[in-house]
N, C-alpha and C positions, 0 to 999 in steps of 0.2 A: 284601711282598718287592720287593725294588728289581728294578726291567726288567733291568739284565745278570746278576744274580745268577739269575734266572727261564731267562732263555735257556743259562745256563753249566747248570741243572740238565736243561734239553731236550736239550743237548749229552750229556748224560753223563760229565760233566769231575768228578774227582775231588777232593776237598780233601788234598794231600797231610798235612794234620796227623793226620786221622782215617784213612790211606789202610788200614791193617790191621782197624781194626775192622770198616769198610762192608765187608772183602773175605768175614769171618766171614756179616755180615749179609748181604750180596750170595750167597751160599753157600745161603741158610738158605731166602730167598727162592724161588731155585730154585727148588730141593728141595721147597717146598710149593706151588709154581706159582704165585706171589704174582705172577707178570707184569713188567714191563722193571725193572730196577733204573737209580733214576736217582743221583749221585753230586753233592751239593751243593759249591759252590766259592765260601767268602766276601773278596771282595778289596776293598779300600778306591776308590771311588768317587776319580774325579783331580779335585782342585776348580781353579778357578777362577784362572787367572793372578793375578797381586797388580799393581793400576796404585796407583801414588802420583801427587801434583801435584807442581811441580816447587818449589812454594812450600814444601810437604814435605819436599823433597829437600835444598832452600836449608837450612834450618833443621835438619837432621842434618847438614851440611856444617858450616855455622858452629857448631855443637855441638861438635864433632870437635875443630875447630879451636882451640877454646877449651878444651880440655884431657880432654874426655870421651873416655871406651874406643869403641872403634869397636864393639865386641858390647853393653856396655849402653845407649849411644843407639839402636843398631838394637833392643832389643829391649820400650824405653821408647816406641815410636814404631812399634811392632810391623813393624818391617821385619826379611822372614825371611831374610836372607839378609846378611850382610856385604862379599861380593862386590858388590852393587848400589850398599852406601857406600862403597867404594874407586873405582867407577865413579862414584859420583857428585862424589868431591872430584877426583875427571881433567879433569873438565868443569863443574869452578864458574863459569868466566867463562862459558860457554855458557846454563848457569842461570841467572844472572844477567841476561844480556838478554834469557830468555825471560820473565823474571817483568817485567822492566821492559816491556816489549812486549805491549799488551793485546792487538795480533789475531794475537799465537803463539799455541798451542797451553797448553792447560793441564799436559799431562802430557807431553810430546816435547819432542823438541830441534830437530824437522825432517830433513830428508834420509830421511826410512821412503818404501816404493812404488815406486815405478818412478824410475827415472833418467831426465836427457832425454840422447837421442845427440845432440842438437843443441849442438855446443858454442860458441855464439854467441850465446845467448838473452840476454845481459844486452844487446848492441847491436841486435839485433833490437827489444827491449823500448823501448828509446831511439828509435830511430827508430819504430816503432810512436805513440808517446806526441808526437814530434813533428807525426807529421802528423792528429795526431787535434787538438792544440792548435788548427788552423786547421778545425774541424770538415770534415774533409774525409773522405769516404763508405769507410771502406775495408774491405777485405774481404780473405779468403784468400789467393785470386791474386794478391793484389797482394804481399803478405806473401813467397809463393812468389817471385814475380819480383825482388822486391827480392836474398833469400836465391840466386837465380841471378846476380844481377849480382856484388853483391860477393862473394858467396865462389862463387865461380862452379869454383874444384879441388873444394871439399869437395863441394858440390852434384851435379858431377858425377861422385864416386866413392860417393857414394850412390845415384845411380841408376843405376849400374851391376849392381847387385843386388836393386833395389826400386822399385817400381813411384810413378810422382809423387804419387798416393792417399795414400802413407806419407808421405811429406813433408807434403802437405799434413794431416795428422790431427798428426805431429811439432811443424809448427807455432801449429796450435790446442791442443795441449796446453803447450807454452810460454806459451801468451796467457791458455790460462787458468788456471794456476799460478802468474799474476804478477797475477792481480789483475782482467783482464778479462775480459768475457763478452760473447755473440753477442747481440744485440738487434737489436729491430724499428726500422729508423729513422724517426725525426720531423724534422720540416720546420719550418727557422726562418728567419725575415729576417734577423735580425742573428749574427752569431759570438758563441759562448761567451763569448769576453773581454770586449764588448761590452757582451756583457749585467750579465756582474758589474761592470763600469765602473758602469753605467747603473744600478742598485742600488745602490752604494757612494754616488753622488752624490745619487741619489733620498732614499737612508735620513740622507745625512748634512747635507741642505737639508729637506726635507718633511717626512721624519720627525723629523728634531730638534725643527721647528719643533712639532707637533703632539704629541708628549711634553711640549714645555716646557707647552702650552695645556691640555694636557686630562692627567685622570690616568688611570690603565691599563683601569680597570673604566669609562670613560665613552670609548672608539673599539673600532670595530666594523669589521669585514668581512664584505661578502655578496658571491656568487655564486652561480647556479647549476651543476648537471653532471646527464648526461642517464643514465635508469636505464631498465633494461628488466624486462617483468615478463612477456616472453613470448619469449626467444631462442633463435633456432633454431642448432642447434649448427657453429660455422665447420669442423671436423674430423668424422668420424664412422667405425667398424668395417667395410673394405670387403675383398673377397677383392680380394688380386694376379691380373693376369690376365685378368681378368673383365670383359667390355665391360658398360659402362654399371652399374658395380658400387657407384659411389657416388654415384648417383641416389636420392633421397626424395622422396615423392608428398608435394605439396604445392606452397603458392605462397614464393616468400623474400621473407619480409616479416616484422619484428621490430617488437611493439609496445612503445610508449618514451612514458617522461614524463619532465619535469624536476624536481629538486628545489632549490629557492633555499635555502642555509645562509646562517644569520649568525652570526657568534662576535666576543665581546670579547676583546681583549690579555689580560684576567685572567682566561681561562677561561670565561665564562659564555656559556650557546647561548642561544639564541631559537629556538623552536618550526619547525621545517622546515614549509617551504611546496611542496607537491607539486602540479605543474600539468599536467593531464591532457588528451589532444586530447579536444577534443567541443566543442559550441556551444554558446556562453553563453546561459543560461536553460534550457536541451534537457534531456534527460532523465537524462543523467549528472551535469552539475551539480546537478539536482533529488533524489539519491540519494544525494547527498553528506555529508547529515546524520549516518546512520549511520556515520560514521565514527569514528576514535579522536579523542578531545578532545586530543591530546597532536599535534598535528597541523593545519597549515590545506589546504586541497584546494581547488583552483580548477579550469576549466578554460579552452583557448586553444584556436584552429581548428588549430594544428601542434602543440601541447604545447610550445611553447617560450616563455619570457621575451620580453614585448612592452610597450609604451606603458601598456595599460589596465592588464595583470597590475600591471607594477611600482608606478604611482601609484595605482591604485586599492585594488587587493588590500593592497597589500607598505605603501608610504608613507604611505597615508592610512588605512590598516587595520591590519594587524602590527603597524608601530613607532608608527604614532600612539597605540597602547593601551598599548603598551610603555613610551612615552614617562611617557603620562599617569600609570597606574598604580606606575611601579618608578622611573624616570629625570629627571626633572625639571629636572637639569644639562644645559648643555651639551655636546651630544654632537660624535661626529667619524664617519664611517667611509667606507673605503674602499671601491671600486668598480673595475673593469676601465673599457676604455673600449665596450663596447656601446654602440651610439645611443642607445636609452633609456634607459640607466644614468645619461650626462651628459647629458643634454638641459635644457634654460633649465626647463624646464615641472618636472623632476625636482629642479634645485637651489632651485627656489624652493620649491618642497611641501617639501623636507627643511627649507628654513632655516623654513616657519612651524613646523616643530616643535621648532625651536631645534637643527636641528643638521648641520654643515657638510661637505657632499659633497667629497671629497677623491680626483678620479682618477687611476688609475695611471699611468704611462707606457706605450705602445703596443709591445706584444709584448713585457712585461716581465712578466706575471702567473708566468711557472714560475719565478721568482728573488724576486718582490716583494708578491706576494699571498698571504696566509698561509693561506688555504683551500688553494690548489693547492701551495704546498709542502709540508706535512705532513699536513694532515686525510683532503682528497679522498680519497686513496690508502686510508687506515685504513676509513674511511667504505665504500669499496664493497669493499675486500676482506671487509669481515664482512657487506656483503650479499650477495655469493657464497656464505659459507659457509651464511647463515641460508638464502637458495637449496635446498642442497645437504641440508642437517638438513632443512627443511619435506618436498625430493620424498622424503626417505627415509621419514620416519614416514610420509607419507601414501600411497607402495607397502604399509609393515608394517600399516597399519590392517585392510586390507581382503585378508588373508589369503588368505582361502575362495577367490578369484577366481585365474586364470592369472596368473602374472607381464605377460605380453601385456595381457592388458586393463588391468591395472592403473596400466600406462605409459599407454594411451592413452586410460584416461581423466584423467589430468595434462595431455593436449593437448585434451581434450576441455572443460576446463572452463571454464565462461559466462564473459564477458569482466568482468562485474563482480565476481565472486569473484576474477577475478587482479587488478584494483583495488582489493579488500581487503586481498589476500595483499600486496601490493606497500604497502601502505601501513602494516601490521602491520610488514614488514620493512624500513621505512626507522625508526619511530618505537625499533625495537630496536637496530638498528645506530646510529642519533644519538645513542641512553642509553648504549652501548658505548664513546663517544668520552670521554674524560675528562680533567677540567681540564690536567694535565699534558703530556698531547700537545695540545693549545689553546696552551699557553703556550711548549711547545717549538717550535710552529709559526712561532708571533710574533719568538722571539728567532732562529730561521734566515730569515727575512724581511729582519731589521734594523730591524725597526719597533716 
């Protein structure tokens, strides 16, 4: 029995079709103390709004148009309602640019939700857009202050009833209705324009050059980026109020290793190389065996990319087998400018293996290196999430125990199990990555 029909009969709500006969029954009941009479009431359940696309919409529009009845295309194309195709040949042109317009809406026209009272948002948005052009810091207040200067009547007949709060929240919902959002900022030498200058000329001098020499599956790019497999949380649940409410017993300290990627222009990875702090020959490096074959594991005194790692490990290890085994041609690949990236000692180990060190420009890697403009990003979001799966199953494992303990032993576990964990979750996130985002990477580079 369906839940409202269940409650209308606890109500005692009558079905008026049967109203005469329940009153015989209801009589009879009484009469032999049969107990409450309840009085059943069946009404049709309300379904579900009807959404079309607007692609939908388009196409019983030009049906219409083309000589059909407006009740058998609506009822060929299961639209209930006729009134919706008179609405929708009002607004053809509207459908029209929303279907040409891929970041509209599938099924709107726009304008649903809140209105803005700011009636100046298209010049706000202009100037907004201007001073962001010369990458310059900007922020609310400033937004604010601008919105004072020049419309400085309307400004002030809105705060004659509204406190500055509202304005400022009025014009972060302008900002971000049009396309922009609050972020964290980062720090660059050069201006935006700059840098896509510096990219245009790089892709169309170096990179020409280096397409014309080599073909897609023989240039490569490496880099590393820094992962962690034991982070302590930058936010955490603390009472308002409360002195000293978001204090945690412990030291802040976040253990980190690096991982070097290398990828071909045509999609193809090369084995991730994970470098771990500890000392070469010591007891971590000695442990290292156990590990996934699908993987190389070194270790460095900081966990970072240095001199021995990259010529010893990466140049004369990695690709030298890579070379021998798969590669034989002439190779190419790109590098950042790290010291030991280009250092004489590194382009000479690359050219005995036949293949030509080719580095970036300085502070050009987020526009021109194909790891950091599309991989990275994909890369460590799905090791967050693998993250996030691992501490779940491993709270549900172990039931029996409090929830409390079961968190703390997640912080309690030996440091070489989270150098497994961590290396399980880098060789699943790499296999995650796929040719396609590899090569979509390469072609927003320019390379």
């Amino acid at each position: 029995m369906e839940e409202l029909e269940l409650r209308m009969l606890q109500w005692g709500i009558r079905d008026g079709a049967g109203a005469a006969g329940d009153e015989d029954d209801a009589a009879e009941s009484d009469s032999s103390g049969g107990g409450e009479v309840i009085y059943q009431l069946n009404l049709p359940s309300k379904g579900r709004r009807s959404t079309y696309s607007n692609e939908l919409k388009l196409r019983v529009v030009e049906k219409v148009k083309a000589g059909g009845k407006v009740a058998a295309v609506a009822a060929s194309n299961d639209v209930h309602t006729r009134t919706a195709v008179y609405e929708w040949i009002k607004n053809e042109d509207r459908l029209r640019e929303a279907c040409a317009n891929k970041k509209s809406s599938k099924t709107t026209l726009g304008g649903q939700g809140r209105h803005c009272v700011f009636p100046y948002a298209d010049e706000l948005i202009q100037w907004i857009k201007a001073m962001r052009r010369d990458d310059f810091a900007l922020k609310t207040n400033h937004c604010v202050a601008f919105v004072k200067e020049e419309y400085s009547s309307w400004a002030s007949d809105y705060l004659l009833t509204r406190q500055e709060d509202s304005l400022r929240r009025a014009i972060r919902r302008v900002a971000l209705s049009r396309g922009f959002s609050f972020r964290r900022a980062t720090k660059t030498i050069i201006s935006t324009q700059e840098l896509l200058a510096e990219q245009q000329r790089f892709s169309a001098e170096v990179g020409a050059e280096i397409k014309k020499a080599y073909q897609r599956e023989c240039v490569f790019n490496a880099d590393e980026t820094a992962v962690y497999y034991e982070e302590d949380p930058g936010i955490i649940l603390a009472e308002r109020g409360q002195s000293k409410s978001a204090r945690v017993k412990g030291r802040r300290r976040s253990d980190r290793a690096s991982v070097l990627l290398t990828v071909s222009a045509a999609g193809k990875k090369l084995k991730p190389l994970v470098i771990f702090r500890g000392q070469p020959g010591g007891t971590i490096e000695r442990d290292m065996t156990a590990y996934s074959n699908q993987v190389l594991v070194t270790v460095q005194q900081s966990g970072w990319m240095d001199t021995r790692v990259w010529n010893e490990t990466f140049i004369n290890g990695q690709w030298a087998e890579f070379v021998c085994d798969e590669f034989p041609d002439p190779l190419a690949i790109y590098v950042d400018n790290l010291k030991c990236h280009v250092s004489e000692t590194a382009q000479e180990a690359f050219a005995s293996w036949g293949t030509e060190l080719v580095p970036l420009p300085k502070n050009t890697t987020a526009v021109l290196q194909p790891l950091d403009v599309g991989i990275m990003g994909p890369f460590k979001k799905k090791l967050r999430s693998l993250t996030l799966s691992y501490n779940l199953t491993s709270i549900q494992r172990n039931g029996s125990l409090p929830l409390r303990e079961r968190l703390l032993a997640l912080k309690r576990m030996s440091a070489d199990e989270k150098r497994k964990l961590l290396v399980d979750r880098v060789v699943t996130a790499w296999a995650a990555i796929d040719e396609r985002c590899i090569k979509r990477a390469w072609e927003k580079a320019g390379l």
